[in-house]
N, C-alpha and C positions, 0 to 999 in steps of 0.2 A: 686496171692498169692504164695508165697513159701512155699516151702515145711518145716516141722517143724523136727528137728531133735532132736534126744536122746542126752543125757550128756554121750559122749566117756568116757570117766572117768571114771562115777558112773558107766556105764553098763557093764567095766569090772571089776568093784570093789564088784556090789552088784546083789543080786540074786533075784526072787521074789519068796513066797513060800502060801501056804494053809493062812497062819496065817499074815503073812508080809515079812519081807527084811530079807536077811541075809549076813553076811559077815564073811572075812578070819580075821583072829587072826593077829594082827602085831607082827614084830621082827622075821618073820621066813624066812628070803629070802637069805642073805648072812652075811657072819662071823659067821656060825655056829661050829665053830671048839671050840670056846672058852665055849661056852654055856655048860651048865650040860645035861646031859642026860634026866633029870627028865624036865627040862626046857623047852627043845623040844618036850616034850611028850605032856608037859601043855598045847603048842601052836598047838596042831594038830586041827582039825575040825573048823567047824565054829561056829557063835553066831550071836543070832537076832539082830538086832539095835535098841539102846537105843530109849523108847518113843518119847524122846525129838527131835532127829535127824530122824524119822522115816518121816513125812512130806517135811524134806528139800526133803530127797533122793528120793520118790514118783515121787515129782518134776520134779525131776533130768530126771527120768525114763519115766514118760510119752511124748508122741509125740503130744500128740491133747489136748498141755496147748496152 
């Protein structure tokens, strides 16, 4: 049997936490010159993952599906 791997992707996109997933805010990687100040402030931290998407990314994360 082979070995079962993690989703590269999701494990550098989402975190696992007490309660569930969490992730980075989009829009904040590059062309940030044009953006408003307040803008960028909005996109700092992170945010749980919606209920809906919360099982895909599990998924995603587990090794021993």
């Amino acid at each position: 049997m082979t070995k079962l791997k993690v989703h590269s992707g999701a494990s550098k996109r989402f975190k696992k936490t007490g309660n569930g997933l969490k992730r980075k805010k989009s829009n904040k990687s590059h062309i940030l010159t044009k953006m408003t100040t307040k803008r960028k402030r909005q996109l700092r931290g992170t945010t749980p993952i919606a209920k809906v998407d919360q099982q895909l990314v599990d998924r995603m994360l587990k090794t021993n599906t």
